[in-house]
C-alpha positions in Angstrom: 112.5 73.6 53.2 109.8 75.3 55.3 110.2 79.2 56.5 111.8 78.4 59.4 114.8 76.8 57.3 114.5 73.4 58.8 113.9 70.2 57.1 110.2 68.6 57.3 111.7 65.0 57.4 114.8 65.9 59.2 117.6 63.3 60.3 117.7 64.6 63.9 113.7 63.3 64.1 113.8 60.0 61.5 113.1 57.6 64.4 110.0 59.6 64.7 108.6 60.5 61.7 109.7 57.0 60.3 107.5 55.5 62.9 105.0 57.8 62.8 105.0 59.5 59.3 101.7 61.8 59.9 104.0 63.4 63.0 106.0 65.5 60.6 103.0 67.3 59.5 101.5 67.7 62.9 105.0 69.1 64.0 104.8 71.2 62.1 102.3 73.6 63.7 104.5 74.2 67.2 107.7 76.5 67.2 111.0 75.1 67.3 112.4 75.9 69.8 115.8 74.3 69.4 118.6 73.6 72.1 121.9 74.4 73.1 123.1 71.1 70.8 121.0 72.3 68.0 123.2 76.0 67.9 126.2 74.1 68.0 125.9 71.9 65.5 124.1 74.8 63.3 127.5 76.5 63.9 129.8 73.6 63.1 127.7 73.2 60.0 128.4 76.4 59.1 132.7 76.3 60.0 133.1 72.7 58.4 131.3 74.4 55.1 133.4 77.5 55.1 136.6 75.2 55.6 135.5 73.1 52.8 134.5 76.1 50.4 138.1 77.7 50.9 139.7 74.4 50.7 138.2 73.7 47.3 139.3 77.4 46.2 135.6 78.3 46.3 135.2 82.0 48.0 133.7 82.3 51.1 133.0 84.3 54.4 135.1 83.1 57.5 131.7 82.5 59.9 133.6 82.7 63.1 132.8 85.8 64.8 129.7 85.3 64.2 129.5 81.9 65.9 128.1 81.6 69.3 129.5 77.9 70.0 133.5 78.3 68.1 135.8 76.7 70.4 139.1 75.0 69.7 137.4 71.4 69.3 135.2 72.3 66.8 137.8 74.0 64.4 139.7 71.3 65.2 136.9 68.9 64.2 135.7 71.2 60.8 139.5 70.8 59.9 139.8 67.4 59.9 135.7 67.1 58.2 137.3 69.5 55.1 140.5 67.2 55.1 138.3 64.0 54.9 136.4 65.4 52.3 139.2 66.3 50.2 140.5 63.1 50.4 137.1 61.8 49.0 137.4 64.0 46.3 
C-alpha cells in the first residue's frame, strides 16, 4: 500500500482505473482528500473487524470511542457482518 495507507487500484475507483489504467499512477500525485462516506466506512471497517476478531476469540481493542461515525446502525450492521462471517466459517 502507499504512505497514505490507501490502495493504488482500490475498489472504490475500479470503474476508473479499469478504464483508464495509467489514471492510478497519475492519481497518485494529488492528496486525498476523502469524504464524509469515506470516514464512515473507514470506521465501519474498523467495528465489523473488531467484532470479528473478538468473535473468533482473537484479542482486540474495542475501536468505538475512537470512532467519529459509531451510531446504532452501524453496530447494528458490524454485528450482523461478524455473524455472517462466522457462519461462513
Amino acid at each position: 500500500m502507499p504512505p497514505n495507507g490507501h490502495a493504488l487500484l482500490s475498489a472504490s475507483s475500479l470503474d476508473r482505473w479499469l478504464h483508464c489504467p495509467p489514471s492510478a499512477r497519475l492519481c497518485e500525485s494529488y492528496a486525498d482528500k476523502g469524504s464524509d462516506y469515506a470516514a464512515e466506512g473507514t470506521d465501519a471497517h474498523a467495528l465489523c473487524e473488531y467484532k470479528l476478531r473478538k468473535a473468533l476469540g482473537m484479542e482486540a481493542e474495542d475501536p468505538t470511542e475512537n470512532l467519529t461515525r459509531f451510531n446504532q446502525e452501524m453496530d447494528d450492521c458490524a454485528t450482523g457482518y461478524a455473524a455472517y462471517i462466522l457462519e461462513l466459517v
